[in-house]
KOLROFI-793355 format. One record per residue (C-alpha): residue in three letters; x, y, z. Coordinates in steps of 0.02 Angstrom, whole numbers, plus 32768, in hexadecimal, padded with zeros to 4 digits. Example, Ala and Ser with C-alpha at 12.3 -4.5 7.8 and 13.67 -1.06 7.14 Angstrom:
ALA82677F1F8186/SER82AC7FCB8165/
REM end
This chain:
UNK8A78E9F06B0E/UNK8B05EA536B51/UNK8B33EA4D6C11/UNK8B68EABC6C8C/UNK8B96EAE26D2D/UNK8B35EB546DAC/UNK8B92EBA86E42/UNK8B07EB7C6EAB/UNK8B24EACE6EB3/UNK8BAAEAEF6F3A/UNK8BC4EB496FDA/UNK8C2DEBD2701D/UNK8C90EB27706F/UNK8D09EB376FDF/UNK8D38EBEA700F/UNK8D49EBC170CF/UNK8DB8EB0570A7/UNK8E2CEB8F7034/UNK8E11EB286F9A/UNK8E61EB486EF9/UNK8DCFEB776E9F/UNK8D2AEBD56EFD/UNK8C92EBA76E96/UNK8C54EC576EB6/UNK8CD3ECC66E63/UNK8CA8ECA46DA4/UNK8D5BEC836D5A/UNK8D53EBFD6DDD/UNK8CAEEBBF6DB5/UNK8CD7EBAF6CF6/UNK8D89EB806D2A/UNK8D2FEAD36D8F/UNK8CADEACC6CE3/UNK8D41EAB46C62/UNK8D94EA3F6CDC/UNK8D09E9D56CB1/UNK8CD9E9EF6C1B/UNK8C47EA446C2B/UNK8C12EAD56BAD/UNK8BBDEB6E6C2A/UNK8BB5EBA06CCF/UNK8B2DEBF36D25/UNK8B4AEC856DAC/UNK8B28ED1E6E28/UNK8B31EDD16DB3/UNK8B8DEE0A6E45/UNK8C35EDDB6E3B/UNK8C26EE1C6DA6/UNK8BEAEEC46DB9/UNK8C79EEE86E2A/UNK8D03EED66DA6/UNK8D3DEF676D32/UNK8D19EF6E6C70/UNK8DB6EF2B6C50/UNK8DAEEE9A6CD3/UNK8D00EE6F6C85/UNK8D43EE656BDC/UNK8DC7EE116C06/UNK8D55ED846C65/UNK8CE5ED7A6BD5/UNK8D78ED6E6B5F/UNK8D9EECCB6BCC/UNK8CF7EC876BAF/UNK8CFEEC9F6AFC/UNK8DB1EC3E6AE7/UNK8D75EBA96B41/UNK8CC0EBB36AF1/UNK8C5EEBB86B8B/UNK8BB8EBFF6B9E/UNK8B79EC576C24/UNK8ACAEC7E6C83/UNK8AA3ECF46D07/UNK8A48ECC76D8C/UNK89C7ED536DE9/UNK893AED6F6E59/UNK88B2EDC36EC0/UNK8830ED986F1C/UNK8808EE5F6F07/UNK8805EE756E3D/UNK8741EEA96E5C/UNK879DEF406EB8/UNK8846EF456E70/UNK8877EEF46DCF/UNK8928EF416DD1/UNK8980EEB36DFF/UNK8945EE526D5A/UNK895FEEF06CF4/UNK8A22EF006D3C/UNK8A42EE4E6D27/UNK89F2EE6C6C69/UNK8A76EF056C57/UNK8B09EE746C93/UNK8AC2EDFD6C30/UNK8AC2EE7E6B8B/UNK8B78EEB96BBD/UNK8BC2EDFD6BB9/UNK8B6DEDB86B4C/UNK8AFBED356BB4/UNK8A55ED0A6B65/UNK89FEECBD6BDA/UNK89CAECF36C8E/UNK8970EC7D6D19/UNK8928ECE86DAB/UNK88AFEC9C6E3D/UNK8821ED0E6E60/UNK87F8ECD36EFF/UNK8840ECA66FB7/UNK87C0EC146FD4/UNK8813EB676FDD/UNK87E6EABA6FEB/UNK8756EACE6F8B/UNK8703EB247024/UNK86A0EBC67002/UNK8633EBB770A6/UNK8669EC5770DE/UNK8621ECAD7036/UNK856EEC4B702F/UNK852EEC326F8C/UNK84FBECE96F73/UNK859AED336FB5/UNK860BECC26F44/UNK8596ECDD6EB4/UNK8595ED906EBC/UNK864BED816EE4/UNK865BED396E23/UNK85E3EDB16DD4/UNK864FEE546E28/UNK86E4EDFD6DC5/UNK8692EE0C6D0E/UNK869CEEDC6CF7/UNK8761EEDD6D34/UNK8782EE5A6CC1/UNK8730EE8C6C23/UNK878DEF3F6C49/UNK8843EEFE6C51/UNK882DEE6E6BCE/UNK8847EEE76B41/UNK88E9EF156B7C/UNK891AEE526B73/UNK88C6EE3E6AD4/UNK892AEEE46A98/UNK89D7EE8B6AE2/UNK899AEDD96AA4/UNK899BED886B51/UNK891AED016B7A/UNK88F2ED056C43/UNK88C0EC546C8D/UNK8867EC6C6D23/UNK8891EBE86D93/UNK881FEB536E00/UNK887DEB8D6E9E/UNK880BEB016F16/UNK879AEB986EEE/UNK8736EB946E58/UNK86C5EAFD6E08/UNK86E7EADB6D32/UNK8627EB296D1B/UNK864CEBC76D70/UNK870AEBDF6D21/UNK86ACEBC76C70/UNK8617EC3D6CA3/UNK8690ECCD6CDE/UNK86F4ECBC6C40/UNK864FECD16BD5/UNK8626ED546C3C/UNK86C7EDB76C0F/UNK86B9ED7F6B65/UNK875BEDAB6B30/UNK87BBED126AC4/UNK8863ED3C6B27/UNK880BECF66BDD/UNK8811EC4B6C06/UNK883EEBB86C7A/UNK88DCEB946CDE/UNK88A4EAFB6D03/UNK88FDEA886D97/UNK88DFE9E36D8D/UNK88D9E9AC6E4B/UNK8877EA2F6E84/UNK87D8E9F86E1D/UNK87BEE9786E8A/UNK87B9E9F46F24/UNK8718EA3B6ECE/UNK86C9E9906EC8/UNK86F4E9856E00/UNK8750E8F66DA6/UNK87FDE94B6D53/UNK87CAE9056CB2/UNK8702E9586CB4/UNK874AE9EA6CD4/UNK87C9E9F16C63/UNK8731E9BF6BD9/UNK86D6EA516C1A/UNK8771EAE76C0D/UNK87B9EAA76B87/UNK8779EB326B0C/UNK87C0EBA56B74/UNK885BEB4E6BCB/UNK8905EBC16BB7/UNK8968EB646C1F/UNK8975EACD6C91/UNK89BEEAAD6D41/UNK89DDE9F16D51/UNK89CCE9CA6E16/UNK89A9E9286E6B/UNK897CE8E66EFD/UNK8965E8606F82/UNK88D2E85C6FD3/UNK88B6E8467090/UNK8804E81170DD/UNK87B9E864717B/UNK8719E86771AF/UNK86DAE913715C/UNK8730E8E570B3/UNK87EAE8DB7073/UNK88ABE91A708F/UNK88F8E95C6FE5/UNK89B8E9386FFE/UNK8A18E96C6F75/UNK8A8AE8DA6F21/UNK8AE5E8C46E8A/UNK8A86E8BF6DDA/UNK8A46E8096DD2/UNK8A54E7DE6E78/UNK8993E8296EB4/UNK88F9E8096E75/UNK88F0E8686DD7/UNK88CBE8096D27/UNK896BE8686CBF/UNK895EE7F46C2F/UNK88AAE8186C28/UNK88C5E8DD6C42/UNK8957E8E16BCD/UNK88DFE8896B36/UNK886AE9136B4F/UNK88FBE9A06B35/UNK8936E95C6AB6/UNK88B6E94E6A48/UNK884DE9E56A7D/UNK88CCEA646AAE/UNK897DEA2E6A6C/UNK89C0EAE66A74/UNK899FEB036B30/UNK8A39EAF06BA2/UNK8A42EAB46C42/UNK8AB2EAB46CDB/UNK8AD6EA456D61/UNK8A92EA7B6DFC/UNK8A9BEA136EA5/UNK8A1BEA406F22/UNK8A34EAAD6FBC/UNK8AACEA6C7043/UNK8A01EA6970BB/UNK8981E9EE70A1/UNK88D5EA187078/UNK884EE9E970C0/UNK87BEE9D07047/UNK871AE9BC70B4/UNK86BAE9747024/UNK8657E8FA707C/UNK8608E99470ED/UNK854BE9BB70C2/UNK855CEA7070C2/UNK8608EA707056/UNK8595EA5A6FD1/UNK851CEAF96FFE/UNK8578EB8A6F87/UNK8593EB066EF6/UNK84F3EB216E78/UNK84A6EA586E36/UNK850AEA016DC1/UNK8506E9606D74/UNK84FFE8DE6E1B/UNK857AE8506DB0/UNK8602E8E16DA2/UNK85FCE8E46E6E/UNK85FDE8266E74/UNK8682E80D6E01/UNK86F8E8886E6A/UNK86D7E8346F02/UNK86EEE7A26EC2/UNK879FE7C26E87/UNK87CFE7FD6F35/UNK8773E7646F91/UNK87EAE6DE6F16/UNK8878E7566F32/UNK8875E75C6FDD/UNK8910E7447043/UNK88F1E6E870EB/UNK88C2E7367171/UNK895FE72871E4/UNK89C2E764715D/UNK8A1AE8137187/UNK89AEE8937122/UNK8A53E9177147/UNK8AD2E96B70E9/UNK8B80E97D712C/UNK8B62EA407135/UNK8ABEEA1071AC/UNK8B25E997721B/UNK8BADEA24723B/UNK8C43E9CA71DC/UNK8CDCEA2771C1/UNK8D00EA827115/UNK8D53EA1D70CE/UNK8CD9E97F70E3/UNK8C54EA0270A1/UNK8CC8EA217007/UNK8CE1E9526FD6/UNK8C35E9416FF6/UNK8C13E9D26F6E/UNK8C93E99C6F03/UNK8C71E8D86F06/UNK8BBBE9036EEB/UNK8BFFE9676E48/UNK8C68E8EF6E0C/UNK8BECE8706E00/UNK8B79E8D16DB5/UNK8BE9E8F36D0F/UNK8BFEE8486D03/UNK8B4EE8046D07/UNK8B20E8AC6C95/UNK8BA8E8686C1E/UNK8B7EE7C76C1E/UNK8ABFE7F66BF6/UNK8ADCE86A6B76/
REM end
């Protein structure tokens, strides 16, 4: 599997500490990836839709020498209004030669769709299907696959009902790791159930903190949380050896995953009760103790360049334990 790098592992603490390299301008970004040895980055079309033909060329010319891939990254919790951000970042995509897209479609987090009810968040879906199955020919036409990402948002059976809804070959599954178990699903059953449809992976861990309505996501270096990556990894590689993936540490805010509330459950349709268990019971053996400080340096108002080490250390150690595993 090859292994990249996505911008939004890091914070805008690089730019404000006047670091060398700032994760969100892309020669940067693949800059920090070939330092490392990685083989793609993942990033923002915006940067690049500022630069001139020639700068673009030029950037992609860079790519090519050093054999790095790249993916765009997109989004909307509007698409059932507006699908012109996806169709711009398919027009980038096209013009660089990127052939793979993850976009969210969604601003819920932490699993937590209260504010939709079940109705609201399943009509929310079904007003997705008609702007999807009219801009998918236009990615088919370009020969771009679109993963639609778990953003805390979306369950496995939903992701895989949308994309049979749309129907179109060239829709899929950005699937992140860590954030299955925000929807009260084990990363490795849901990985089983998009894997017909995965296009491209986010690997993300976590540690998990316990409170009283459920669990704190903080984000940690790959193999440090409470996700099974040789497990995850075996899956991959023999169902979907072509999909790339990119590391992606979590947000620089910890989430708070009220699993463990009654009516968190109320816009999730029945599913198979051992799937619930089994996620629960990976955050209940995983659990750090309770005294243990659930926050990151950004949420205990450290200086830049704390925020930065923290970032970086986190990084570093995640290349290694990838390396060592794969």
């Amino acid at each position: 599997m090859k292994i990249g790098l996505c911008a939004w592992s890091f914070t805008a603490a690089h730019r404000e500490a006047n670091q060398k390299f700032d994760p969100f301008i892309p020669e940067d970004l693949a800059q920090m990836a070939i330092d490392r040895g990685l083989q793609s980055i993942e990033c923002s079309p915006a940067p690049l839709a500022q630069k001139s033909p020639a700068e673009l060329s030029e950037f992609v010319e860079f790519l090519n020498r050093h054999q790095l891939d790249i993916i765009l990254d997109t989004g909307s919790p509007n698409y059932h209004e507006d699908i012109a951000p996806l169709r711009e970042t398919l027009e980038m995509a096209h013009r660089i030669g990127a052939t793979v897209i993850r976009t969210t479609i969604s601003n819920a987090l932490e699993g937590d769709r209260r504010a939709w009810g079940l109705q609201g968040w399943t009509e929310f879906l079904e007003a997705l299907i008609e702007p999807f199955k009219k801009i998918m020919p236009l990615a088919a036409r370009f020969g771009i696959h679109v993963g639609i990402e778990n953003h805390q948002d979306l369950c496995s059976w939903e992701l895989r009902w949308l994309c049979d809804q749309v129907g179109s070959p060239m829709l899929g599954s950005t699937m992140d790791c860590g954030n299955a178990l925000a929807v009260g699903e084990t990363p490795l059953g849901f990985a089983q159930r998009v894997l017909p449809v995965l296009k491209h992976i986010h690997i993300k861990d976590y540690t998990a903190h316990p409170t009283a309505a459920g669990y704190r996501f903080k984000r940690c270096a790959i193999g440090a949380g409470v996700v099974d990556w040789p497990g995850l990894f075996a899956a991959f590689a023999s169902s979907a050896p072509q999909v790339q993936a990119c590391i992606e540490l979590g947000a620089s805010s910890a989430r708070h995953i009220r699993i463990l509330e009654e009516d968190y459950w109320s816009t999730y349709s029945p599913r198979p009760p051992d799937e619930t268990t089994a996620a629960i019971r990976i955050l209940h053996q995983a659990a750090r103790p309770g005294d243990e400080d659930w926050r990151t340096p950004h949420e205990r108002g450290e200086n830049a360049r704390e925020r930065v080490d923290y970032e970086l250390d986190q990084l570093e150690a995640s290349v290694a334990y990838l390396r060592g595993l794969t």
